[in-house]
Residue, then its C-alpha position, 0 to 999 in steps of 0.5 A: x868731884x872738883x872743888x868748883x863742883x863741890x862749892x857749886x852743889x853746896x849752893x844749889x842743895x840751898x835752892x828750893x826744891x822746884x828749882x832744884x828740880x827744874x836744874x836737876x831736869x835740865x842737866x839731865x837733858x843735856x847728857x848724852x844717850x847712854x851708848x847702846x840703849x836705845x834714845x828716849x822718845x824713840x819706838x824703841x825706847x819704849x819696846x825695851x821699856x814694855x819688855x823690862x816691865x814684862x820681865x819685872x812682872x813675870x818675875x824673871x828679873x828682881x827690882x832693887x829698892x831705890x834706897x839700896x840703888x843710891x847706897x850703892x851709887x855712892x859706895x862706887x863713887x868713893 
């Protein structure tokens, strides 16, 4: 992360957290699709939603604790 990147995240992690939110939101919106999955919003969007649900019930796949998701986020950012 730049240093720019660095003072600007300092300066919004001062904000409340509705704003935060609200930002957090918007930079959110603005990213491109991720390629190879389908857009959100879309018919199928929602089909590969239905079917990971389906495979999470059933058991074929595991979730992962949110904790252990962004432990791991951060490790691969370093």
């Amino acid at each position: 992360m730049s240093e720019d990147a660095k003072k600007l995240m300092s300066a919004l992690l001062e904000l409340p957290v509705a704003e935060r939110l609200e930002i957090a939101d918007n930079l959110y919106a603005s990213l491109p699709p991720a390629p190879g999955l389908p857009t959100e919003g879309t018919p199928e969007f929602d089909a590969m939603l239905d079917q990971r649900l389906r495979d999470y019930e059933s058991g074929k796949v595991k979730g992962i604790p949110a904790d252990e998701v962004f432990r791991q986020l951060r490790e691969a950012r370093r």
